[in-house]
C-alpha positions as CSV (number, residue, x, y, z in Angstrom):
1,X,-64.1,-52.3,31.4
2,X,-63.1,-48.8,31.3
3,X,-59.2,-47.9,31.0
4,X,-57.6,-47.0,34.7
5,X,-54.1,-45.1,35.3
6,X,-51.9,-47.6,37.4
7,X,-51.7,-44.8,40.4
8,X,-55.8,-45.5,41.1
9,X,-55.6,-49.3,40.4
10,X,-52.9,-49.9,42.4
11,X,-53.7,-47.8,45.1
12,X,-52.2,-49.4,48.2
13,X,-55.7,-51.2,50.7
14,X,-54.1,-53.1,53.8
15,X,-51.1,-51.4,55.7
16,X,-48.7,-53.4,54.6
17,X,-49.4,-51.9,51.1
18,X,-47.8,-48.9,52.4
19,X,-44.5,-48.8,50.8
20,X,-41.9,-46.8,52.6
21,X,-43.9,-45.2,55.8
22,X,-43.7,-48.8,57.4
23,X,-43.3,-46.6,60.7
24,X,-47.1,-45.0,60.3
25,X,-48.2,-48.1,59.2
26,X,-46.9,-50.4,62.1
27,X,-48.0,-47.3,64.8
28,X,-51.8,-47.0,63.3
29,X,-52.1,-51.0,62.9
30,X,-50.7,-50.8,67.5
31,X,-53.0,-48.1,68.1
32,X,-56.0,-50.2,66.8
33,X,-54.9,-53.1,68.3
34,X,-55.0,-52.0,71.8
35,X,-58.2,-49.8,71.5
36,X,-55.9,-46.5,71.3
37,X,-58.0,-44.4,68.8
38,X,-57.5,-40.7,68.4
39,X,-60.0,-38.6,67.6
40,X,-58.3,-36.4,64.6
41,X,-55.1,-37.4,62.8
42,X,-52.9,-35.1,61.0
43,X,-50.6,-36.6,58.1
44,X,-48.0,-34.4,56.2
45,X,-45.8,-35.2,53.7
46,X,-44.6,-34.5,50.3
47,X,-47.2,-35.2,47.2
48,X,-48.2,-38.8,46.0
49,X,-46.3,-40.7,49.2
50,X,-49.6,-42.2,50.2
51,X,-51.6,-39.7,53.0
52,X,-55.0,-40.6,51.5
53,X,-54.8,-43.5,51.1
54,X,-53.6,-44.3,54.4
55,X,-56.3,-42.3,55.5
56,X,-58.9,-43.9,53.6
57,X,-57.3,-47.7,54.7
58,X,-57.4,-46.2,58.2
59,X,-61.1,-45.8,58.0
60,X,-61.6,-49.3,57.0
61,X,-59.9,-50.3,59.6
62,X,-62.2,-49.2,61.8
63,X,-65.4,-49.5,60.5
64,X,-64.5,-53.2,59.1
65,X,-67.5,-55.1,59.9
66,X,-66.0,-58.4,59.4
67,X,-65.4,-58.7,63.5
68,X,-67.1,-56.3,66.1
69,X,-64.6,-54.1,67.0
70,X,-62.1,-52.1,64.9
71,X,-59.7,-54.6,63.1
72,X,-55.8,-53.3,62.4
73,X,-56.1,-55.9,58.7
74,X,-59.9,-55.0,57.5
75,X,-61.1,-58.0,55.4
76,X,-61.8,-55.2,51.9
77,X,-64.7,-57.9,51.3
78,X,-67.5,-56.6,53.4
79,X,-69.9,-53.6,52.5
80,X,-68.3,-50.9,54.3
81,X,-64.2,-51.6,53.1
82,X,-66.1,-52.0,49.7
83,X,-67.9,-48.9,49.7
84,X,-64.9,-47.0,51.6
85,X,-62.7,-48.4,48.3
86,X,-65.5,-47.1,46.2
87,X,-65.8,-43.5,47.9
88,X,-69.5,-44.5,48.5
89,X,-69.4,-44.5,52.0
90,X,-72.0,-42.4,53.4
91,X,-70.1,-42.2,56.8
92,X,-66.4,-42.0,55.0
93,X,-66.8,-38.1,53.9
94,X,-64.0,-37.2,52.0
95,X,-63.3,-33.2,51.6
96,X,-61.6,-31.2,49.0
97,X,-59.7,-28.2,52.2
98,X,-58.4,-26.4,48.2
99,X,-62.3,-25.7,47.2
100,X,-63.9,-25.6,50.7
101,X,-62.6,-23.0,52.6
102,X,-64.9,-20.7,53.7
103,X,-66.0,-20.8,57.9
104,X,-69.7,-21.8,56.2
105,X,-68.3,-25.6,54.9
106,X,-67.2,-25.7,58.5
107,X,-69.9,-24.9,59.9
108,X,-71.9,-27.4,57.9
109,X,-69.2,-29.8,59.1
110,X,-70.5,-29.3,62.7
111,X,-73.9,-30.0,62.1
112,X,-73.5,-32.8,60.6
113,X,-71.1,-34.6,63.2
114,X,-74.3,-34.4,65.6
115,X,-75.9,-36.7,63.9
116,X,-74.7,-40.5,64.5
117,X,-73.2,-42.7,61.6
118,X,-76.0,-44.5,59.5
119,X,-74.7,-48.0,58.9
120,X,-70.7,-48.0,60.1
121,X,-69.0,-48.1,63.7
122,X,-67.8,-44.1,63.1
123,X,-67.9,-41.3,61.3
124,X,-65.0,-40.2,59.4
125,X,-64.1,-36.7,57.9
126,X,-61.2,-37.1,55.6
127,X,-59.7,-33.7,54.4
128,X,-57.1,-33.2,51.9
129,X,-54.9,-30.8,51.6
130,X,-56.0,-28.6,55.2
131,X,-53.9,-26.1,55.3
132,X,-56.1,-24.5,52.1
133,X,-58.4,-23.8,54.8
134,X,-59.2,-20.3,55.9
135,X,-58.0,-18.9,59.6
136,X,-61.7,-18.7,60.3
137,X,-62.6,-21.6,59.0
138,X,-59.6,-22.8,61.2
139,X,-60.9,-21.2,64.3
140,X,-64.6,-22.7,63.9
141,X,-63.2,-25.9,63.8
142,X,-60.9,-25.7,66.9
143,X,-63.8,-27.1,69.3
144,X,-65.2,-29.5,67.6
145,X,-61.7,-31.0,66.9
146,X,-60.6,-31.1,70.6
147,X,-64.3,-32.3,71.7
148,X,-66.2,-34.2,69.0
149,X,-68.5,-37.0,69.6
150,X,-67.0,-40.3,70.7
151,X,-68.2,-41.6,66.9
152,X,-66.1,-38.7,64.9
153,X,-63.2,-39.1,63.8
154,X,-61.2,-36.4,61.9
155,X,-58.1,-37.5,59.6
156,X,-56.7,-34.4,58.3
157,X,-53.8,-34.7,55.2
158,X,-51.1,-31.5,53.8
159,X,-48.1,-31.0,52.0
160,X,-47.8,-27.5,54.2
161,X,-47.3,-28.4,57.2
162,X,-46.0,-25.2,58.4
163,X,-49.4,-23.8,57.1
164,X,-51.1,-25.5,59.2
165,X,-52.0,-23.8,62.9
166,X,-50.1,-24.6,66.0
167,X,-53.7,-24.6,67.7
168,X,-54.9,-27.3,64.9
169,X,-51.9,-29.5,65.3
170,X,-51.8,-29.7,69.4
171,X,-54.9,-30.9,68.8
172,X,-53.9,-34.1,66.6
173,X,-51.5,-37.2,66.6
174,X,-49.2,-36.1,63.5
175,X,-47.6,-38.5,61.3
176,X,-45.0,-37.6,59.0
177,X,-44.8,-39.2,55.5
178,X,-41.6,-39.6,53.9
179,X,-40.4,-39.8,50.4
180,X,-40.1,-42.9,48.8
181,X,-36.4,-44.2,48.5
182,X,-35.6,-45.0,44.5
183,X,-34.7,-49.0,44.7
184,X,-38.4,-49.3,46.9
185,X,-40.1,-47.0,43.7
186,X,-38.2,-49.0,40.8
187,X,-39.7,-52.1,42.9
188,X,-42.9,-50.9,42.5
189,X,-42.3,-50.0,38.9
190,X,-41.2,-53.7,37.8
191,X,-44.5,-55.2,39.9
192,X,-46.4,-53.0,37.6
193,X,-45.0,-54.4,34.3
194,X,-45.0,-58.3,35.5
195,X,-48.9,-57.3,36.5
196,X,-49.2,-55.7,32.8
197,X,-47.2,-58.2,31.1
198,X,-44.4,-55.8,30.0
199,X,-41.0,-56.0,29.7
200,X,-38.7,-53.5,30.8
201,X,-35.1,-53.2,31.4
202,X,-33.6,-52.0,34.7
203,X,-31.7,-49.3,33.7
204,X,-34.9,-47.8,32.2
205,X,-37.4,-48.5,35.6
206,X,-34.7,-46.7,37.5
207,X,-35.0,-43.7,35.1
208,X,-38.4,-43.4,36.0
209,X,-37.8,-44.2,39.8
210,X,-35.6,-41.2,40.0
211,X,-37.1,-38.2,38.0
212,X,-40.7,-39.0,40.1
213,X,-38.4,-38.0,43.2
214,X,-39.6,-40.5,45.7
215,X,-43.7,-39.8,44.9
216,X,-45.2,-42.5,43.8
217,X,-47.8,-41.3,42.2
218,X,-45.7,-39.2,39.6
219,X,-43.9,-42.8,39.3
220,X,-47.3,-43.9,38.1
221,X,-48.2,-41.3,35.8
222,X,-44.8,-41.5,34.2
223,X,-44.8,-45.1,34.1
224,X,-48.4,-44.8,32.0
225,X,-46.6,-42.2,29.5
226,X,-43.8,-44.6,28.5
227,X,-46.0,-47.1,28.4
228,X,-48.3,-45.3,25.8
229,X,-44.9,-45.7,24.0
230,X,-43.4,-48.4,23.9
231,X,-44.9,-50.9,22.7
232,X,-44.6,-53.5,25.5
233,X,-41.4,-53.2,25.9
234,X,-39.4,-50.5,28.0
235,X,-35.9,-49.2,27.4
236,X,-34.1,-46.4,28.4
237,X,-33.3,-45.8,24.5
238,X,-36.9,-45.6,23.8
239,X,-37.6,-43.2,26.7
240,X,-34.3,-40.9,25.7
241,X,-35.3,-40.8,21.8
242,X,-39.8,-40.4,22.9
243,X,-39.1,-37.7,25.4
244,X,-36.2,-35.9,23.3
245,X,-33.6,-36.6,26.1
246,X,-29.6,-36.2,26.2
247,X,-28.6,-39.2,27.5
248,X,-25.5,-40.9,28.7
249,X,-24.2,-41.4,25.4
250,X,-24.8,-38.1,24.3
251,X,-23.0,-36.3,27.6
252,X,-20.2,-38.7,27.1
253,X,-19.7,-37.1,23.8
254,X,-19.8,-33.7,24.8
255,X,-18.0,-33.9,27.9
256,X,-15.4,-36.0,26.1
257,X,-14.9,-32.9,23.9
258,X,-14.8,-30.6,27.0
259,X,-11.9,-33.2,28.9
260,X,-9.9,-33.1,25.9
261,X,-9.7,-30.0,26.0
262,X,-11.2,-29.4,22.5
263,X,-13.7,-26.4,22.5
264,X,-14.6,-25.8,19.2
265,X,-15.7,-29.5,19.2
266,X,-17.2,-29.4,22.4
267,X,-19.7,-25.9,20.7
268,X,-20.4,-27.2,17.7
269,X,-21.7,-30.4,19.8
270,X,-23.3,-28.0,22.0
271,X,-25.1,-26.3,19.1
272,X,-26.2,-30.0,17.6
273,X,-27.9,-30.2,20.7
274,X,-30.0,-27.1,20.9
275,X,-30.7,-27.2,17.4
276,X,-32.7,-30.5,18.2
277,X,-34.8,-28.9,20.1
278,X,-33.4,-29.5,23.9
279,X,-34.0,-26.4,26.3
280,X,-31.3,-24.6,27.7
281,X,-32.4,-25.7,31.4
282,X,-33.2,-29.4,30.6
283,X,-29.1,-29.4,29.4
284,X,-27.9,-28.4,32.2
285,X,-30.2,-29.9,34.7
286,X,-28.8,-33.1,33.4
287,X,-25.1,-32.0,32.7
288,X,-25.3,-31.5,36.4
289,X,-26.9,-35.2,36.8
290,X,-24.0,-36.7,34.9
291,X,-21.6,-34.4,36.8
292,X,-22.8,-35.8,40.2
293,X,-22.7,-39.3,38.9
294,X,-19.4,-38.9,37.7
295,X,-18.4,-37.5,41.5
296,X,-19.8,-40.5,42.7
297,X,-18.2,-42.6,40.8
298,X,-14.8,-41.0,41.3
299,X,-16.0,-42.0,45.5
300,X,-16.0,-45.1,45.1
301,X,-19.9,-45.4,45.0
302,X,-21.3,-47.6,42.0
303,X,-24.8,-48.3,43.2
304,X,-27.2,-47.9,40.0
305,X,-30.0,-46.7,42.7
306,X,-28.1,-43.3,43.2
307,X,-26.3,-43.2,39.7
308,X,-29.6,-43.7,37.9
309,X,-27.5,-45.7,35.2
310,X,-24.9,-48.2,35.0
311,X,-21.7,-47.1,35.7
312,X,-20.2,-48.8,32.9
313,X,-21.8,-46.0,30.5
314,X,-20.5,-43.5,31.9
315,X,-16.8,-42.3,29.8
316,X,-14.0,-43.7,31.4
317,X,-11.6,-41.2,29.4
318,X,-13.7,-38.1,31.1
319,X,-13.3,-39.7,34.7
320,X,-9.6,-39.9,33.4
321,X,-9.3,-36.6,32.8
322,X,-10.6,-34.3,36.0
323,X,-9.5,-35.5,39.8
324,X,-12.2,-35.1,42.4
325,X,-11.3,-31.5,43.1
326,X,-12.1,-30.7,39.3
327,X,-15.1,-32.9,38.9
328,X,-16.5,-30.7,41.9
329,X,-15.2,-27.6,40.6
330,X,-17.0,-29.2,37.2
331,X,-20.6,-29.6,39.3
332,X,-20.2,-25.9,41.1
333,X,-19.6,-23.9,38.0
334,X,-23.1,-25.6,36.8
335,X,-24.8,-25.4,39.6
336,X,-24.5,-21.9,39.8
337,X,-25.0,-21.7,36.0
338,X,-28.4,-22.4,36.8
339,X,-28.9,-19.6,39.3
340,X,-27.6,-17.1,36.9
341,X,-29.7,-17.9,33.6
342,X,-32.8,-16.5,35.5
343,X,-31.3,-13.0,35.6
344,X,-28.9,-13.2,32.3
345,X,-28.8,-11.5,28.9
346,X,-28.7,-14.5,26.7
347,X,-28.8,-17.8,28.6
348,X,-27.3,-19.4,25.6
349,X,-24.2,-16.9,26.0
350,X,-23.9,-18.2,29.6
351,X,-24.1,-22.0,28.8
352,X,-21.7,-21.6,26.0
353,X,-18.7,-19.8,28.5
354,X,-19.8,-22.5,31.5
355,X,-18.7,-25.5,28.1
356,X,-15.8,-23.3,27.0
357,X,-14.5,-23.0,30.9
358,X,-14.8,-26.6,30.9
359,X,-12.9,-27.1,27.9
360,X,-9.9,-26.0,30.3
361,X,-10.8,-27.7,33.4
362,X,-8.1,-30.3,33.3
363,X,-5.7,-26.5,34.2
364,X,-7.7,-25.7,37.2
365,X,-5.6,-25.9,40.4
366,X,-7.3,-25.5,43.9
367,X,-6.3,-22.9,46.7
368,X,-6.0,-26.5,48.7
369,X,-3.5,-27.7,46.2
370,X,-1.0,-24.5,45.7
371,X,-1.3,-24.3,49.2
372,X,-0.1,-28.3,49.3
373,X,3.0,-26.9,46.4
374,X,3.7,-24.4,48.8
375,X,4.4,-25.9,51.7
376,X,6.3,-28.8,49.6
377,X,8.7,-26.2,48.2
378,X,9.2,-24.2,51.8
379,X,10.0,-27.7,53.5
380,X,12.2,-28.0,51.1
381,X,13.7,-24.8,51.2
382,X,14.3,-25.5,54.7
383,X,15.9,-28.6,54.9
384,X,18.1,-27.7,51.7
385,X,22.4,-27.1,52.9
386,X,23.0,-23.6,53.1
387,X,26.3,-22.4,51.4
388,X,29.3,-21.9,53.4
389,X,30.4,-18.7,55.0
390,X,33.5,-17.0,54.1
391,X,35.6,-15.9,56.9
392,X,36.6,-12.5,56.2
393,X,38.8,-12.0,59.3
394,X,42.1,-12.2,57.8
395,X,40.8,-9.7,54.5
396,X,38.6,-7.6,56.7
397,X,41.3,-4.9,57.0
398,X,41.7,-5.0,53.4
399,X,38.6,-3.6,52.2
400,X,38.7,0.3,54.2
401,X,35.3,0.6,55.2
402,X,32.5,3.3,54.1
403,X,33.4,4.8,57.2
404,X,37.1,4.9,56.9
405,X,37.5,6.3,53.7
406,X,38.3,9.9,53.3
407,X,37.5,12.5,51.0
408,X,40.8,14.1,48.7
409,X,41.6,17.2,50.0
């Protein structure tokens, strides 16, 4: 049997495979139950959250022929949830809106929704990514959208909503798809390697989890590259050495340079590092990862979902060294490091002074805390005894005034 990526075999096929949009799940599955079917859905959402397949479960759904009317759990056994799951369906049409976008695929479109549905209970046009779609191509479909035949159904899917036209979207029940949170993906991640037989350790699954940023498709075609690597067995040391990444261990070095206040160190690591081969931007988008981490941390919050790591790796002598104030000071100065490179001479030159600023971090003071000194030193200052007046009553005539002096003759 030919190889498939995990994102096609496990694509989700009942609603309750819908990890993380329970809320479009649970409305779709009430809506069939009580005979409530739209005539054109529009989902939106960020990529690889799970709008075609939704779309395609929804069509099952209603064209399952394991009872006579629509069923909210289609059976997946029968000819048409089989063909549907196949994209053999010849009343499922699924459209590319990217390479179809002229008014003459629309008008095709309308044609062929006079003509009934050859085996199932209704025609369904699926079509990804709409908002590719032309403003003619738009217009021609306005009518047939708001008016089709009671056997059409139209299921429309973009990442761009705001592409989309006001006219189109009055004219559908919208259904927003959310990102995936990170513990839900890593989940996801770890029922892929019991299904596969591999072994993996936490630490590393949450690595994944977090740089597919709540798609799970990307999770899936990230998962399939360490895999390729690792020889049944996935670690986060394997990933950091495979994929040429800093790691924990690595920053800890560097910044433990940097919050000792030792720059010469803290460069020559620096140079180590690009001399291996990391990019300039790949260094500081993580030094701003382990930054954060190390804010969170310094909050209170420990959760390995949000860190991405254990916080036990994490340098206790650099969360030693900078209070909150600096750590965010610390995050700021690379944030906007990142925002300057684009328009800079030498973005080494740039990352170099952000490590050397760094190197003196522990120094920095806040306008919040000399304003704190301040007021300390004023109250102070205030409440302090003032000296005692000397009563100059008795001496006062002793001491001619400015006035009372006069000038020899």
């Amino acid at each position: 049997m030919a190889y498939e990526v995990t994102a096609t075999r496990r694509r989700p096929q009942h609603f309750e495979d819908l990890v993380g949009q329970e809320f479009v799940a649970e409305t779709l599955k009430n809506s069939i139950k009580s005979g409530q079917i739209a005539h054109a859905y529009l989902f939106a959402g960020p990529r690889g959250c799970g709008k075609t397949s939704t779309a395609r479960i929804l069509a099952k759904a209603l064209n399952c022929q394991s009872s006579g009317t629509p069923n909210d759990e289609p059976c997946g056994q029968c000819d048409s949830c089989r063909a549907i799951t196949n994209s053999s369906s010849l009343d499922v049409i699924e459209i590319d809106g990217a390479s179809n976008t002229s008014v003459n695929d629309v008008r095709q479109i309308k044609d062929e929704v006079m003509f009934p549905p050859n085996s199932a209970r209704y025609k369904i046009y699926i079509i990804d990514e709409v908002h590719m779609l032309s403003t003619s191509a738009f217009n021609a479909l306005l009518k047939t959208i708001e008016e089709p035949p009671p056997y059409v159904i139209f299921i429309f899917a973009t990442t761009e909503l705001q592409k989309v036209p006001a006219t189109i979207k009055s004219r559908c029940q919208q259904f927003n798809f959310r990102l995936v949170p990170v513990e839900k993906v890593k989940n996801l991640l770890a029922d892929a390697c019991r299904e596969m037989n591999i072994q993996s350790d936490a630490e590393a699954l949450y690595w994944i989890a977090k740089e597919s940023g709540g798609s799970i498709r990307d999770s899936y075609t990230l998962f399939d590259q360490v895999t390729a690597f690792s020889d049944g067995y996935i670690t986060y040391e394997k990933i950091r050495d495979k994929l040429g990444l800093l790691g924990v261990d690595r920053l800890n070095s560097l910044f433990g340079f940097c919050a000792a206040g030792k720059t010469e160190e803290a460069l020559n690591e620096l140079d180590g590092f690009l001399e291996s081969g990391i990019s300039i931007e790949q260094l500081i988008s993580n030094s701003c990862e382990y930054i954060r981490s190390l804010l969170l941390i310094k909050n209170g919050i420990r959760r390995e979902a949000l860190l991405g790591q254990s916080p036990e790796r994490y340098s206790q002598d650099v969360l030693d060294s900078w209070n909150t104030v600096q750590t965010e000071r610390a995050l700021s100065l690379f944030l906007q490091l990142y925002r300057d490179i684009r328009y800079s001479l030498s973005p080494r030159y740039e990352l170099e002074l952000a490590f050397s600023r760094l190197c003196w971090l522990s120094q920095y003071v806040s306008p919040a805390e000399v304003k704190a000194e301040i007021d300390k030193a004023h109250a102070l200052l205030e409440n302090a005894p003032r000296p005692a007046q000397v009563n100059n009553s008795a001496g006062a005539q002793a001491v001619p005034s400015f006035g009372a002096m006069q000038t020899p003759s």
